[in-house]
N, C-alpha and C positions, 0 to 999 in steps of 0.2 A: 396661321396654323390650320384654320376652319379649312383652306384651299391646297393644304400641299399634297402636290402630287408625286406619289413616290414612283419615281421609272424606275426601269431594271436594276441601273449601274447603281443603286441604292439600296436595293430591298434588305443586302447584308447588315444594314444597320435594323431594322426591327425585330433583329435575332438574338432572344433572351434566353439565359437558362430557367428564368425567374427568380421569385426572393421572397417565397413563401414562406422560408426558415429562417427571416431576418426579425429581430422584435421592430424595427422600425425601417418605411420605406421612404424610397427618392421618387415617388408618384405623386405628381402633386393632388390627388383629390386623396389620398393616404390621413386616415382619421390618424398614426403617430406617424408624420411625416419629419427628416430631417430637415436641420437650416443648413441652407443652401445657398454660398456663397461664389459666383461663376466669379474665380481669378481673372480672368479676362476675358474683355469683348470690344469689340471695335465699333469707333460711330460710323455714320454715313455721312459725312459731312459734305455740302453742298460742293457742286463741280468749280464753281465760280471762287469760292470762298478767298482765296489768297490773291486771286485776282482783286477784286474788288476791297481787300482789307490792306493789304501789304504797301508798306512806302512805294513809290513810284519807281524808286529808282531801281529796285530789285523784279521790277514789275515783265519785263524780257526776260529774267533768268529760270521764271519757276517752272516747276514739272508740267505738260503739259500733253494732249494728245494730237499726233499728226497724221495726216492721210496719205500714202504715197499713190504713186501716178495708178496704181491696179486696186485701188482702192481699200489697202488694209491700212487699218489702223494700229499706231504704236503708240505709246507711251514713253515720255523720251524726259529727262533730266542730266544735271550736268554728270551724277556721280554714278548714276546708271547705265549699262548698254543699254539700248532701245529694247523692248518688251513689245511682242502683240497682244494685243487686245483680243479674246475670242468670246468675249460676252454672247457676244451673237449668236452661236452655234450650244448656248445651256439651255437644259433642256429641265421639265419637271421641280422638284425641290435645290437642283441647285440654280436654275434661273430666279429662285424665289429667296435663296440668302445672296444673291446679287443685287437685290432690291433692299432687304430687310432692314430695319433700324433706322432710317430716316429723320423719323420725330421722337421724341418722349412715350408718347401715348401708345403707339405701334411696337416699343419697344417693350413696356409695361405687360399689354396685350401677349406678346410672347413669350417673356418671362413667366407670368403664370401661368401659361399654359404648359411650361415647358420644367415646373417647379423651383425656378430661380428666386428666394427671396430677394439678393442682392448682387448687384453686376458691379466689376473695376472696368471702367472703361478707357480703351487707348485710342491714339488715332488709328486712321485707316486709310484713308488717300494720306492724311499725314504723313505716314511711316517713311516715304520720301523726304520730308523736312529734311534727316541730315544729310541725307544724299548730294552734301556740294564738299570743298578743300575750304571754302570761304565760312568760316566759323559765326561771323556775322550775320552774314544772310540766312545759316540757320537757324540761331536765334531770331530774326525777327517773323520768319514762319511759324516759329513755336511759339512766338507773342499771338500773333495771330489762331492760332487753335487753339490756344489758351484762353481766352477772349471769349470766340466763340462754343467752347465746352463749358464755360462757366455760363454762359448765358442761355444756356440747352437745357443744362443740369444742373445747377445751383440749388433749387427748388425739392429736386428730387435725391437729394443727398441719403436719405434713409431708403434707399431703393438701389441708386446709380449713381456711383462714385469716379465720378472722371481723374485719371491721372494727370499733371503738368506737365508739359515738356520742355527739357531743359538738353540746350546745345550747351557741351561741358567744355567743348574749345574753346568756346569764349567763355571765361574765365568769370571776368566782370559782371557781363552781361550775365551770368546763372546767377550767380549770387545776387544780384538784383532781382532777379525773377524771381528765384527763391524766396526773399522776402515778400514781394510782391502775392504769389499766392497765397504765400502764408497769411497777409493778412484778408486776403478775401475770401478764406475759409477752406482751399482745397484738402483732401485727406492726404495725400498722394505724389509721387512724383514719379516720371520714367525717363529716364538719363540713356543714349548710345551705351551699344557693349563695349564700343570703343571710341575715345571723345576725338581722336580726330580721324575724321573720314579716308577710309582706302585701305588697302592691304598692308601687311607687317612691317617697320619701318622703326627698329630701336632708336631713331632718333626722335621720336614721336613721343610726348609726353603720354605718359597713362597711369591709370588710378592706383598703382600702386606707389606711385611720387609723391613726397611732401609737398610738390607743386600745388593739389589738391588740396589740401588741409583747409584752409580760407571755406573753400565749397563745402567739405565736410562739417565746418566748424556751424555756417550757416544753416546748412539743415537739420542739425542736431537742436541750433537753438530751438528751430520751429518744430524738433518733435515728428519730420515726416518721413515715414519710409520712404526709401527707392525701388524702383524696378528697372531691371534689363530684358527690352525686350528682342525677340528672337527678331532677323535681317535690319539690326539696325547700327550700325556703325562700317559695314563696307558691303560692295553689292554680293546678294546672295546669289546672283543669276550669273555666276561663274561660268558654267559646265552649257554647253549646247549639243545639242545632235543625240541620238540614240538613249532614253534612259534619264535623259537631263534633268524632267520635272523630279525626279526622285533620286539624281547625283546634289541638285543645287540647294533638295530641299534638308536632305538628310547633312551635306557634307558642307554647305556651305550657309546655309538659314539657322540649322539647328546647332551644332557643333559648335559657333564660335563664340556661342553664349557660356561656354566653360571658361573663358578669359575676364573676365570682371571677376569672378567667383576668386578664381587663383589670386588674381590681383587684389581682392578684399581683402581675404583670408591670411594669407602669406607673405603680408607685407608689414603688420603692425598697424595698419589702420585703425580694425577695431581695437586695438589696444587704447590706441591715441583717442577715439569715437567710441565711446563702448554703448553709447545712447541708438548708434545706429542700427537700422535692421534694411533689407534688402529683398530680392527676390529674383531671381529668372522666370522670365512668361516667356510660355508655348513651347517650352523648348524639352518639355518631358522631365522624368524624373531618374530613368532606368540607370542613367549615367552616373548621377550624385555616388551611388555609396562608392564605386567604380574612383572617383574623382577624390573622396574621402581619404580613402586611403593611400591613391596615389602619392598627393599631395603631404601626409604624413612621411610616407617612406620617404619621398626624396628629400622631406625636412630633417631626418634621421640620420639617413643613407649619404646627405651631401652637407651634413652638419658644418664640415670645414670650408666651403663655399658661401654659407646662407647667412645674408647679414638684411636687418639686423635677427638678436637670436628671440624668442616667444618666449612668452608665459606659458603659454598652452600651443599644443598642437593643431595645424589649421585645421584640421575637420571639430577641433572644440571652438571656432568661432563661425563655424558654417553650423552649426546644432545652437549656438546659445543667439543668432542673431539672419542667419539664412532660411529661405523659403525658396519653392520652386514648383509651378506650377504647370500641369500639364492637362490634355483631353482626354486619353486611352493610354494608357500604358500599362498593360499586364505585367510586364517582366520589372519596373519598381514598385508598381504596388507589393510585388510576391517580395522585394527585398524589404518593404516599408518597416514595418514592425520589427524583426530580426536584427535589422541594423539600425534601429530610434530612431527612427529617422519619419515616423507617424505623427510629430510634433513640428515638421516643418514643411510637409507634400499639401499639395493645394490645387483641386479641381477646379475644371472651367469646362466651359460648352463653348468657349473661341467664338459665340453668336457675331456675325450671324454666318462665319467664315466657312469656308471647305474643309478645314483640317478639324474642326469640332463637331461638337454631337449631337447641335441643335436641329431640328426639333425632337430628337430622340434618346433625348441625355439617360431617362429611366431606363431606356437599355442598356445605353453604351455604360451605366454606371452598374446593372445587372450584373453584365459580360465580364468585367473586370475587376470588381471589389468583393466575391463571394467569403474569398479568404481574411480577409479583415475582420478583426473584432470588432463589434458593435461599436467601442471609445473610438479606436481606429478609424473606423468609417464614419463618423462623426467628425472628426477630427476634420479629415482629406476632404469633405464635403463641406466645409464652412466653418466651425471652429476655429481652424488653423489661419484662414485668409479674415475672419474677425477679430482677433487676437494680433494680425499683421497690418494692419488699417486703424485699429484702435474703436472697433466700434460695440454696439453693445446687442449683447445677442437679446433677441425679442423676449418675452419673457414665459411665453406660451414656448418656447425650445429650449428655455432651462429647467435643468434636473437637478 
């Protein structure tokens, strides 16, 4: 933090309106400061890692980087089109969250500086894991970063909370896993938005199937949330040419994390599961009330189609067991409150990513939550994702 240099294409983030009229602030040297719980952040896990951990025999298939004849570099897997690399050309504070998070210590280090009591951490070179059709091999990547995030982060469980990953194609394999972490302490899981890899394909089993149940049945025993995290169950890098980074990011990364949601909600699951609870990361929140009620109407509206029939309406199992977590969103925070939905929105600084708001979370949290009532912005600030975790709020931030 001590070194970041802020260039041009940045300065918009150190633009406050302030929060003089707040009884309590998101600054961390703030004498009544909020708890501050970052929904997500990404490790840095080493380049090698899957190399050197993974069975042998999967050992040719994994994600990997290559150099072509003019010398750029790609990033190539089986479930990806090939991606350039343009590390090389960031400049200032974003050549510095290209680096960021590494170790424990460095991540610590930025946290307080940056006001973060508490961070859920995902992968990040990971996020590729389900990136194959082969359900097996992405489960034995996700043993693999399971592995080594407990052996990072075990220690610092009252700080940085690692999610598990679980390939939900392989059926067997999750539900082992799922025990597995369960007994060596994780809080957490984060499952595909969609368990089998690639684009839409009604022959594809998905989470609104009683095929699942076995999975659901296990995680309920162990008591762990789930998470869906944004680009993960088919590639987000759809769209190319003119506009792409913000066609693939908005249309294709964000967007498809509204499909587990539907498929929870509107299937009976929690009905069948009512122990469970859930979340979307990074995918914002502006969409949820939008989604609330769509979801209602058509459950209304196509009454003679929808089997089987609810107890309640899906948007009453998205409120008594949903969460969704985003960096900036002006336009769901202004719905939060108005539509109850302050009881399930959950901030994050995406450290040490480009789409979040590290190292200037006190602004971006300025910029966008002036309208919130004080519960409110306690709430979306750490409440909400301690309450979703199961963990216990410090005692110096209870009132």
């Amino acid at each position: 933090m001590a070194q970041v240099v802020v260039n041009e294409p940045n300065r918009w983030r150190l633009e406050t309106p302030g929060a003089s009229s707040w009884p309590r602030s998101a600054r961390p040297d703030a004498a009544k400061k909020y708890f501050m719980v970052s929904a997500d952040g990404h490790a840095n896990e080493p380049a090698n890692l899957w190399v050197e951990r993974i069975d042998a025999k999967y050992r040719d298939r994994l994600p990997r980087v290559i150099t072509d004849k003019d010398g750029v570099q790609w990033r190539v897997s089986e479930g990806h089109r090939p991606d350039r690399l343009r590390l090389s050309t960031l400049e200032g504070e974003d050549q510095l969250r290209s680096k960021a998070g590494a170790e424990p210590a460095g991540r610590l280090a930025d946290h307080d500086l940056d006001g973060i009591d508490v961070e859920l951490i995902f992968p990040n070179k990971g996020l590729a894991m389900w990136a194959t059709p082969d359900p097996e091999f992405a489960m034995a990547q996700c043993r693999v970063f399971n592995d080594w995030a407990w052996e990072q982060f075990a220690d610092h469980q009252d700080r940085m909370v690692p999610a598990g990953a679980i390939a939900t194609a392989d059926l067997n394999g999750s539900i082992a896993e799922v025990q597995r972490l369960a007994k060596l302490g994780f809080k957490c899981l984060t499952l595909p938005c969609k368990p089998i890899w690639g684009g839409h394909d009604s022959g594809h089993v998905n989470y609104n199937l009683p095929h699942f149940d076995p999975l659901w049945a296990a995680i309920s025993d162990a008591n762990l949330p789930i998470t869906f995290h944004v680009s993960t169950g088919r590639d987000p890098r759809a769209a190319r040419g003119n506009g792409g980074a913000v066609v693939n990011y908005v249309s294709h990364s964000l967007s498809p994390t509204i499909e587990p949601v539907a498929n929870l909600c509107a299937s009976g699951v929690l009905e069948r599961f009512p122990k469970m609870r859930f979340a979307t990361i990074e995918a914002g929140i502006g969409w949820v009330p939008w989604l609330l009620d769509a979801m209602d109407e058509a459950y209304k509206k196509h009454h003679f189609w929808v089997r089987p029939k609810l107890k309640n309406l899906p948007s009453d199992y998205y409120r008594a067991h949903g969460f969704s977590s985003f960096q900036e969103d002006r336009a769901g925070l202004d719905l939060a409150e108005s539509h109850k939905l302050d009881g399930n929105f959950m901030w994050a600084n995406d450290y040490p990513h480009h789409e979040g708001t590290w190292p200037h979370s006190a602004e971006a949290i300025e910029r966008t939550m002036g309208q919130l009532s004080d519960k409110a912005r306690a709430n979306v600030l750490g409440l909400n994702c301690a309450r979703f975790l199961g963990i216990e709020v410090p005692k110096r931030y209870q009132h």
